[in-house]
C-alpha positions as CSV (number, residue, x, y, z in Angstrom):
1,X,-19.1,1.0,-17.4
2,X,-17.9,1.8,-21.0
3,X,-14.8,1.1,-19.6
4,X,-15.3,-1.8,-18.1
5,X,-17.3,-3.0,-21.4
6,X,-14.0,-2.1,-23.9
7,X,-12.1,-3.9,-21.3
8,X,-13.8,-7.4,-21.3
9,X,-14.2,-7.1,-25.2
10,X,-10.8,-7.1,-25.6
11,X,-8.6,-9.2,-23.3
12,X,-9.4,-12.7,-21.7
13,X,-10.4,-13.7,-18.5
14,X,-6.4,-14.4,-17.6
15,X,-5.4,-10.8,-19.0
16,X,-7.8,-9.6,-16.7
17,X,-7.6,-12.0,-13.3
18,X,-4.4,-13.6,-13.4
19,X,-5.8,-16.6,-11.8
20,X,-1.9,-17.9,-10.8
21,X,-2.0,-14.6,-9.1
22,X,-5.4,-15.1,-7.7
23,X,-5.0,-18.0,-6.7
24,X,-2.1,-17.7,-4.5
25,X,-4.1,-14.8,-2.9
26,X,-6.5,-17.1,-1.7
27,X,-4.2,-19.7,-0.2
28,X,-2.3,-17.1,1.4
29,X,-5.8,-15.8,3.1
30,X,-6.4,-19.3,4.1
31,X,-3.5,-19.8,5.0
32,X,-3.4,-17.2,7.3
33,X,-7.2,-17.8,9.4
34,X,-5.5,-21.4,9.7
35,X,-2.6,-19.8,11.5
36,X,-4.6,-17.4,13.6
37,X,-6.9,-19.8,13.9
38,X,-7.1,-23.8,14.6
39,X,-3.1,-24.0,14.4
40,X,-2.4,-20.6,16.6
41,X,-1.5,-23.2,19.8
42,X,1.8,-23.7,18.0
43,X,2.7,-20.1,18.9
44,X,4.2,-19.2,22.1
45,X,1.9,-16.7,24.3
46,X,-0.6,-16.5,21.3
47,X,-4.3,-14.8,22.1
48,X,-7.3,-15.3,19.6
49,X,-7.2,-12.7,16.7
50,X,-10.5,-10.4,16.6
51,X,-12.5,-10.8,13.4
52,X,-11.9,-7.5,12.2
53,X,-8.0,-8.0,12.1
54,X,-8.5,-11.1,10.4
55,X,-10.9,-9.3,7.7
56,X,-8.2,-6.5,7.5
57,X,-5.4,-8.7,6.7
58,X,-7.6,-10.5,4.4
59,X,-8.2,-7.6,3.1
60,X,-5.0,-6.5,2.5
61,X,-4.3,-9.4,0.7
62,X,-6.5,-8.9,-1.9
63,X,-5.9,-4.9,-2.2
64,X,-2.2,-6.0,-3.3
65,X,-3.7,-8.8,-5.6
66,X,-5.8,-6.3,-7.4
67,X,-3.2,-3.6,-7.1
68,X,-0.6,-6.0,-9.0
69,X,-2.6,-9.0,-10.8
70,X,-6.0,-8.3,-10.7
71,X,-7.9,-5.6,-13.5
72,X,-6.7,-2.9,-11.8
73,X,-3.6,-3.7,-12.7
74,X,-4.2,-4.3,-16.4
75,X,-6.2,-1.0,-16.8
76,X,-3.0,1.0,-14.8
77,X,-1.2,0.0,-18.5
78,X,-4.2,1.6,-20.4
79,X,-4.4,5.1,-18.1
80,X,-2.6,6.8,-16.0
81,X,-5.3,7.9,-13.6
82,X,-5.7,3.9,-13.3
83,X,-2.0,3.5,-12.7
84,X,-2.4,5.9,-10.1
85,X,-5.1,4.1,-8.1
86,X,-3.4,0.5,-8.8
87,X,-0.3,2.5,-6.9
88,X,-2.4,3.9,-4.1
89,X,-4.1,0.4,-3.7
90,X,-0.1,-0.3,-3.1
91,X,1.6,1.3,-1.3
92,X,-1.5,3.3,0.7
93,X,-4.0,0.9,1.8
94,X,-2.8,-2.6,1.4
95,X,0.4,-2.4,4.4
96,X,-1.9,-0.8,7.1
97,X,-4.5,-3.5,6.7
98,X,-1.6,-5.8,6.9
99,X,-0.3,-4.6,9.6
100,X,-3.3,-4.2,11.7
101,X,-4.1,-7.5,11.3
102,X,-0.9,-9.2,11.8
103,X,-1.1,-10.3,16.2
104,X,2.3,-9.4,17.8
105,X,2.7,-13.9,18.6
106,X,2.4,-14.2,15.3
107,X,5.7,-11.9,14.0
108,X,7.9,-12.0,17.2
109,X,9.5,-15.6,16.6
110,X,11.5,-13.6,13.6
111,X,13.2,-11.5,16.7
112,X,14.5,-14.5,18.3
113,X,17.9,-14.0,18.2
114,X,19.8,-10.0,19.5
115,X,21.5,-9.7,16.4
116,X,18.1,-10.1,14.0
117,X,16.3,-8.2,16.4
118,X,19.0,-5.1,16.5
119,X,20.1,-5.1,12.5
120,X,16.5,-4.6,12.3
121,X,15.6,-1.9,14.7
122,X,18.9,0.4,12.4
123,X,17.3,-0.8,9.2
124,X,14.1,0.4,10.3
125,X,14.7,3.6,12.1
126,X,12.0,6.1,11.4
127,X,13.6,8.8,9.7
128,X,15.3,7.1,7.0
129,X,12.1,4.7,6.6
130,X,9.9,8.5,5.6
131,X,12.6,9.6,3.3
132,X,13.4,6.9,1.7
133,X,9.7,5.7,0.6
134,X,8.7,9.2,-0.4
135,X,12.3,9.8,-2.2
136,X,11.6,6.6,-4.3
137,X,8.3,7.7,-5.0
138,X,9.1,10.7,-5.9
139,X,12.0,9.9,-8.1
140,X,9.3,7.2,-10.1
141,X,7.3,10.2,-11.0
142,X,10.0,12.0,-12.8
143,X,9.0,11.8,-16.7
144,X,11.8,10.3,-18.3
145,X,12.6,7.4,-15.5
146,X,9.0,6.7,-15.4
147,X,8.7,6.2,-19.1
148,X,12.4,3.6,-18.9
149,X,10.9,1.5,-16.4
150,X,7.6,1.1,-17.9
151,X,9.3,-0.2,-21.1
152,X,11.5,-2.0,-18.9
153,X,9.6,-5.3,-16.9
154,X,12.4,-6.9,-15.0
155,X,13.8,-3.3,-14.5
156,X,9.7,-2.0,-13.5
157,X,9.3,-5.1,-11.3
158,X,12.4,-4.9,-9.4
159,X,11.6,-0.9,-8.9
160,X,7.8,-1.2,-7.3
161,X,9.1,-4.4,-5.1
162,X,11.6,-1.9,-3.5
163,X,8.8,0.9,-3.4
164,X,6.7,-1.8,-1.4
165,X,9.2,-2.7,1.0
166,X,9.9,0.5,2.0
167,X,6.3,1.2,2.7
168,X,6.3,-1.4,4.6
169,X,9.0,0.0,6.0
170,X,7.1,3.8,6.6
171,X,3.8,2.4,7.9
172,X,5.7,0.0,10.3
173,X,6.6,3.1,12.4
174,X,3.0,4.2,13.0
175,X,1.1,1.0,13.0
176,X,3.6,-1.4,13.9
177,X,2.1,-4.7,15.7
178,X,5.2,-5.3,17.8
179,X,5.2,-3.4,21.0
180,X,8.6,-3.5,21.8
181,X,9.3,-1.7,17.8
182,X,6.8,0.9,18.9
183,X,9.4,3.8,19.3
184,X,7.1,6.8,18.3
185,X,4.9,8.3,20.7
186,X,1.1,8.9,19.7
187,X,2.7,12.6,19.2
188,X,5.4,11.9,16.7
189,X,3.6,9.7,15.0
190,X,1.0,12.1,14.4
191,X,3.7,14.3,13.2
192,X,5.2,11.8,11.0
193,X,1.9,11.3,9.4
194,X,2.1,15.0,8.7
195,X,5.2,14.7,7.7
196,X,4.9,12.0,4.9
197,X,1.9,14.1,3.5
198,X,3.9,16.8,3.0
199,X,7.0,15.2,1.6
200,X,4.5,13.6,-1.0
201,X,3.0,16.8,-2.3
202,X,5.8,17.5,-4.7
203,X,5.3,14.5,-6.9
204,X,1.7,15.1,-6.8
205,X,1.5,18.5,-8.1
206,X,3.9,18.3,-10.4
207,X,1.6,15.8,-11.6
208,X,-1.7,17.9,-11.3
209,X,-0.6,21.3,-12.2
210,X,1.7,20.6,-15.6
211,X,0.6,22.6,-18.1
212,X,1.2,19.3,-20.6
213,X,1.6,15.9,-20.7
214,X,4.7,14.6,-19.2
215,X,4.4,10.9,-19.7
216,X,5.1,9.5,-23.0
217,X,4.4,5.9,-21.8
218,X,0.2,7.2,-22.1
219,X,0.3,9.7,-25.2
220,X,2.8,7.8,-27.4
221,X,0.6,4.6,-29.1
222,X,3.9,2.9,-29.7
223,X,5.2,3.3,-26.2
224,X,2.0,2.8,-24.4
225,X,1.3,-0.8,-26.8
226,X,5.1,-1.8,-25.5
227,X,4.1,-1.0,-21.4
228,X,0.8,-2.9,-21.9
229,X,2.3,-5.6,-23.6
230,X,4.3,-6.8,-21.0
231,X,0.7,-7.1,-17.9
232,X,-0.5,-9.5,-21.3
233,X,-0.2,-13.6,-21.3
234,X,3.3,-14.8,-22.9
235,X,2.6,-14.1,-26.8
236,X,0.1,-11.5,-26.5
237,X,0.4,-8.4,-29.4
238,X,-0.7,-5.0,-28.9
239,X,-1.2,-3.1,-32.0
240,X,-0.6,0.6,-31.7
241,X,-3.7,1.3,-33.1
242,X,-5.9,-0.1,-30.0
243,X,-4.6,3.1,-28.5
244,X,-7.4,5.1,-29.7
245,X,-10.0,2.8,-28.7
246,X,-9.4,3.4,-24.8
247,X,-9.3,7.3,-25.1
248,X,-12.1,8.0,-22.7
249,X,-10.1,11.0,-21.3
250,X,-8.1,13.4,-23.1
251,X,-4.0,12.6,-22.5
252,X,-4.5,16.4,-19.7
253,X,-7.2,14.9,-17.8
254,X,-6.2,11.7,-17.7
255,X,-2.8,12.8,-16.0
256,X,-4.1,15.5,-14.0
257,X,-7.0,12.8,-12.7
258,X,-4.5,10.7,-12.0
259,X,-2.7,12.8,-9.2
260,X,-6.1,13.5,-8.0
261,X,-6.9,10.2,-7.3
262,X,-3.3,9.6,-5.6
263,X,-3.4,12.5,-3.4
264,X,-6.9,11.4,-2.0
265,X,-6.8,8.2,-1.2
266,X,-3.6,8.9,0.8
267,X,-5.0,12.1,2.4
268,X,-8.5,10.0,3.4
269,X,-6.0,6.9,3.9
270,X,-3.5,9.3,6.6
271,X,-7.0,10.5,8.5
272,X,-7.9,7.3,8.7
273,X,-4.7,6.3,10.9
274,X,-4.8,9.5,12.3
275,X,-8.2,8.8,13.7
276,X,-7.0,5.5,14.9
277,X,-4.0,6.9,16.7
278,X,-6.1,9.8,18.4
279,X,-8.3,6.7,19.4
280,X,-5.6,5.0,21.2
281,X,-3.7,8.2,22.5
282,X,-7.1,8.6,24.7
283,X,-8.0,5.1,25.6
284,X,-4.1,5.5,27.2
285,X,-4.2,8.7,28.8
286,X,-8.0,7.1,30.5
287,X,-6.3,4.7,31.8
288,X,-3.5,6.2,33.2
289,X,-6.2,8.9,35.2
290,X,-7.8,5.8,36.1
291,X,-5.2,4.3,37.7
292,X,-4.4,7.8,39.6
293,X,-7.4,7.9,41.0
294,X,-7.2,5.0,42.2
295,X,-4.3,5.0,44.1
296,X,-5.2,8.5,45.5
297,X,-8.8,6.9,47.1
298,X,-8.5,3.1,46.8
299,X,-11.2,3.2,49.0
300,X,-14.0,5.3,47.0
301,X,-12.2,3.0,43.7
302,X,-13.5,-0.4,45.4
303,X,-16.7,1.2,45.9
């Protein structure tokens, strides 16, 4: 709440909302329960949408609108362990709520022609889609590239819309809404869940087990006024000073909290999706029993 109260005191309602950026976020979300909704007849072979994958895409709208414009965002610039949960907002929770919510009708018209259809299926091939999302996030957690691109916009900007795409990229593998992309089966992509966890853990506790602070962008006043200057309204100034005044944690805890906070929500994210996949992986293997024992006593079946 102290926070929250240090926060509103001082920057205005547009540092804080970016109410361009918010309001795009709701016409996208209307938008998109029009489309799924009263204009969905426009759509070859197109079935209504369940509620709850209209909430979850909704949803995931508005995790990326506070992950990149809403306070979230703004308060990423003042600590790390905010910057953390702005990322894990990102690149954790906002593509599978997308994704689950997009209908298969709704995507499939971009797969019209065989040569879209098959440049995409080598672009997105499963193994480099893993190792090339947790490379790049990987390689954004070294100290001295993270530091460049946070005093960097267009070069920051251009970095984290490449990060998104290519987690768009890894979660299309396990939760794509495209049948005919689904090349995993309910075994490999419980692996390649697995997998990305792992590949992840490097970056993490590098994070959470330095035995000093590694990023100059939140212990440096001059630095850190620079990265927060540029989430600000066109003419905004930072003095150095204001540094002080958003110290709640020490520079240690505040790093150390922040690879906390990114290693759980991806770990309670992964079970998550895990649990759904399980789910699935035995709604399947009923049905196929079912339809064995059927056509071993079709008689006893009708019965």
């Amino acid at each position: 709440m102290k926070m929250w109260d240090l926060v509103t005191s001082q920057f205005s309602f547009t540092a804080l909302w970016s109410p361009v950026f918010l309001a795009g976020t709701v016409v996208a979300a209307l938008l998109y329960l029009a489309v799924v909704g009263p204009l969905r007849s426009r759509f070859t072979h197109a079935v209504p949408v369940p509620w709850y994958k209209k909430m979850s895409f909704v949803a995931g709208l508005f995790a990326f609108y506070l992950g990149f414009g809403g306070p979230v965002y703004l308060i990423g610039h003042l600590m790390f362990s905010a910057h953390m949960f702005k990322m894990a907002f990102v690149y954790f929770i906002t593509p599978p709520l997308l994704m689950f919510g997009t209908p298969a009708w709704l995507v499939r018209p971009l797969f019209r022609y065989r040569a879209v259809e098959k440049l995409f299926k080598i672009v997105m091939h499963p193994f480099p889609s893993l190792f090339m999302f947790n490379l790049l996030v990987s390689l954004y957690h070294i100290p001295q590239l993270f530091d460049h691109l946070m005093a960097n916009y267009t070069l920051h900007i251009g970095y984290q819309a490449v990060l998104f795409v290519t987690a768009l990229f890894m979660w299309w593998q396990v939760l794509t809404p495209l049948p005919e992309f689904d090349r995993l089966s309910d075994i490999k992509k419980i692996a390649y869940v697995f997998a990305n966890s792992a590949l992840l853990l490097p970056a993490c506790a590098l994070i959470i087990f330095a035995d000093h602070t590694i990023y100059a962008t939140y212990t440096d006043p001059a630095k850190w006024a620079t990265a927060l200057g540029y989430c600000l309204p066109a003419g905004t100034t930072v003095p150095p000073q204001l540094f002080e005044t958003f110290s709640l944690l020490s520079p240690m805890e505040d790093q150390q909290l922040g690879g906390i906070v990114m290693k759980l929500t991806q770990e309670t994210v992964f079970m998550i999706v895990l649990g759904h996949i399980f789910y699935h992986w035995v709604k399947k293997e009923k049905k196929v029993v079912d339809i064995q024992d059927f056509q071993r006593y079709p008689r006893l079946s009708n019965k």
